[in-house]
C-alpha atoms as one frame of an Amber mdcrd trajectory, in Angstrom:
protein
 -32.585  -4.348 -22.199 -29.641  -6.053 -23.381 -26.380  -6.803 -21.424 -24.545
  -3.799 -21.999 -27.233  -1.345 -21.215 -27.155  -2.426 -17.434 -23.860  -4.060
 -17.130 -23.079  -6.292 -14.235 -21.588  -4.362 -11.251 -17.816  -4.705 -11.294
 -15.341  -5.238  -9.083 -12.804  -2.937  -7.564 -10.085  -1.900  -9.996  -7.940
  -1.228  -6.890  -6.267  -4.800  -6.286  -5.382  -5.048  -9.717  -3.201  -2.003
  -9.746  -1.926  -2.852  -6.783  -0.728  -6.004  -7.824   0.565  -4.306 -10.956
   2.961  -1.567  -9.254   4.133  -4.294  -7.071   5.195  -6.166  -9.988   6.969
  -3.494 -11.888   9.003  -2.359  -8.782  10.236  -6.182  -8.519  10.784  -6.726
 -12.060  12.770  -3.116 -11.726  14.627  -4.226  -9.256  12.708  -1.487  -6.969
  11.314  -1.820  -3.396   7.569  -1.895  -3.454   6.249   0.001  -0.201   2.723
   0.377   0.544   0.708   2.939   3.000  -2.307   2.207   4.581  -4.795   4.555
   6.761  -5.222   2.463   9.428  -8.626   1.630  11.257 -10.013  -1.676  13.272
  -9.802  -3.688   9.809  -6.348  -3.401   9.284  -4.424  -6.075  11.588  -0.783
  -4.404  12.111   1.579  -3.369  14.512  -0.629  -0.247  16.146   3.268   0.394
  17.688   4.619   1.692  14.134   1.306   3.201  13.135   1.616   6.919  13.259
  -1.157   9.092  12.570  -3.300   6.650  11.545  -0.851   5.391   8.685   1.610
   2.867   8.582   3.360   2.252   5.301   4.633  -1.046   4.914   7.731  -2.927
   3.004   6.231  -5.226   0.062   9.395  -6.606  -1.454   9.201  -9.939  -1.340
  12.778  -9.741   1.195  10.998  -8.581   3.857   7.732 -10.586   3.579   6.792
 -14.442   3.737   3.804 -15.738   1.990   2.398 -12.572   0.658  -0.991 -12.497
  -1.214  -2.175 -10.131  -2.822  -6.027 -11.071  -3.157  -8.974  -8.750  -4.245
 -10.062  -8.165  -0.885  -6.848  -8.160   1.163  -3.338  -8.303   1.330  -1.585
 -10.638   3.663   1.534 -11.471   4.934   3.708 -12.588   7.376   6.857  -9.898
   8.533   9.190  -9.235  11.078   8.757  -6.399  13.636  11.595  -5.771  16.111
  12.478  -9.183  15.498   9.098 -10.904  16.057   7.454 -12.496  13.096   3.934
 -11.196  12.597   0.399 -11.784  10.555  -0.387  -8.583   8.200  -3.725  -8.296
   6.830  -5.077  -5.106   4.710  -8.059  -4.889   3.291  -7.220  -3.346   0.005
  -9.922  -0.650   0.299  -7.391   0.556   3.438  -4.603   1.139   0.888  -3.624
   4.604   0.284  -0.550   3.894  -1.834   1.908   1.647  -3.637   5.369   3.175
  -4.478   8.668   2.460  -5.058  10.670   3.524  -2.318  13.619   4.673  -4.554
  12.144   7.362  -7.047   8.135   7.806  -5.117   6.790   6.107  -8.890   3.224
   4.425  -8.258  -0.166   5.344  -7.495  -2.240   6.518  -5.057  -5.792   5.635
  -3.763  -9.033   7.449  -2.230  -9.296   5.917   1.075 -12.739   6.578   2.673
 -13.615   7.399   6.234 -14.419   5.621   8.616 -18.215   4.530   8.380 -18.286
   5.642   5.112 -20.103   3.554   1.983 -17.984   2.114   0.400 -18.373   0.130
  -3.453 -16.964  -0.975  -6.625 -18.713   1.865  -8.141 -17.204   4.774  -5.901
 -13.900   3.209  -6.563 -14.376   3.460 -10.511 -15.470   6.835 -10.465 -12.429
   7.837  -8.154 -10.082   5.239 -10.496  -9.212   8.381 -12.641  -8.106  10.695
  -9.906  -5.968   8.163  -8.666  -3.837   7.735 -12.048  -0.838   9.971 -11.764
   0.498  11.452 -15.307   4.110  12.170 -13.479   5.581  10.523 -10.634   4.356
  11.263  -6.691   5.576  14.669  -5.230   7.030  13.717  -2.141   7.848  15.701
   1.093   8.871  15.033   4.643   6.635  12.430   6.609   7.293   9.378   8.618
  10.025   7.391   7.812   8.555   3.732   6.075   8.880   0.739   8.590  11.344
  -1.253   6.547  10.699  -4.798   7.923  13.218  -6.669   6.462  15.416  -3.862
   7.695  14.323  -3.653  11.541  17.566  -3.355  14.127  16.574  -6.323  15.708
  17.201  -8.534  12.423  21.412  -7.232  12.752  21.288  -5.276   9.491  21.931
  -1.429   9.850  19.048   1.253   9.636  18.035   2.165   6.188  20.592   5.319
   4.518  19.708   8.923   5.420  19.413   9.790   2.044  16.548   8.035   0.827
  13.648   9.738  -1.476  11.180  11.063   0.993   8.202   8.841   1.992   4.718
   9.199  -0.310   2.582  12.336   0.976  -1.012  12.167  -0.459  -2.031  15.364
  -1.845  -6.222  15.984  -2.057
């Protein structure tokens, strides 16, 4: 059997778009936010978690020494004035946006004790491509790090584009 009849299993496609939408928001002058269903993997605030999601400022304003890897994103950001260590693994990552029009893409995020693999993520790759931008509606305001009350900079505007809501 030759190479391309049993092709080497790949890796996730996931980090890769990730690191994509986060690079067209900055190079559009946009603010890259990210949700993530949280579990005991993801090491955040569990204060701003809500519902099991916290969605997260990516611009590179409100973070310090962010890496975007294949298995997780870190960072360092400031909570209520107290700088802390963020670490994702990417498989947690529901969603990369920008926060001023919803544009980006979404992710299958799997359940707790689920199996998990390269090869689920592939076959769910296509689902998670949106033709039009994200529908948005009302949900928990994104924690805004760089914009916390406790760094002396006012609360984001009232009139911001709705937060991402994931529709199945």
């Amino acid at each position: 059997m030759s190479a391309i009849e049993n092709p080497p299993e790949s890796t996730s496609v996931r980090p890769y778009f990730i690191r994509a939408v986060h690079e067209w928001c900055t190079d559009n002058g946009l603010t890259p936010y990210m949700a993530v269903m949280v579990d005991e993997s993801v090491r955040a605030p569990r204060e701003y978690v809500r519902n099991s999601e916290i969605v997260l400022n990516l611009s590179y304003q409100a973070t310090h020494a962010l890496k975007i890897g294949n298995e997780f994103i870190e960072f360092k950001a400031r909570f209520g004035g107290m700088l802390r260590d963020i670490v994702v693994p990417v498989e947690r990552v529901a969603a990369i946006y920008a926060r001023e029009n919803g544009q980006g893409m979404g992710f299958p995020v799997l359940a707790e004790g689920s199996e998990d693999g390269a090869a689920q993520d592939a076959a769910q790759a296509q689902e998670a491509i949106p033709s039009t931008p994200f529908k948005t509606g009302p949900q928990l305001p994104p924690v805004s790090v760089g914009n916390a009350p406790d760094d002396g900079e006012p609360p984001p505007h009232k009139n911001r584009p709705p937060a991402f809501k994931r529709v199945k």
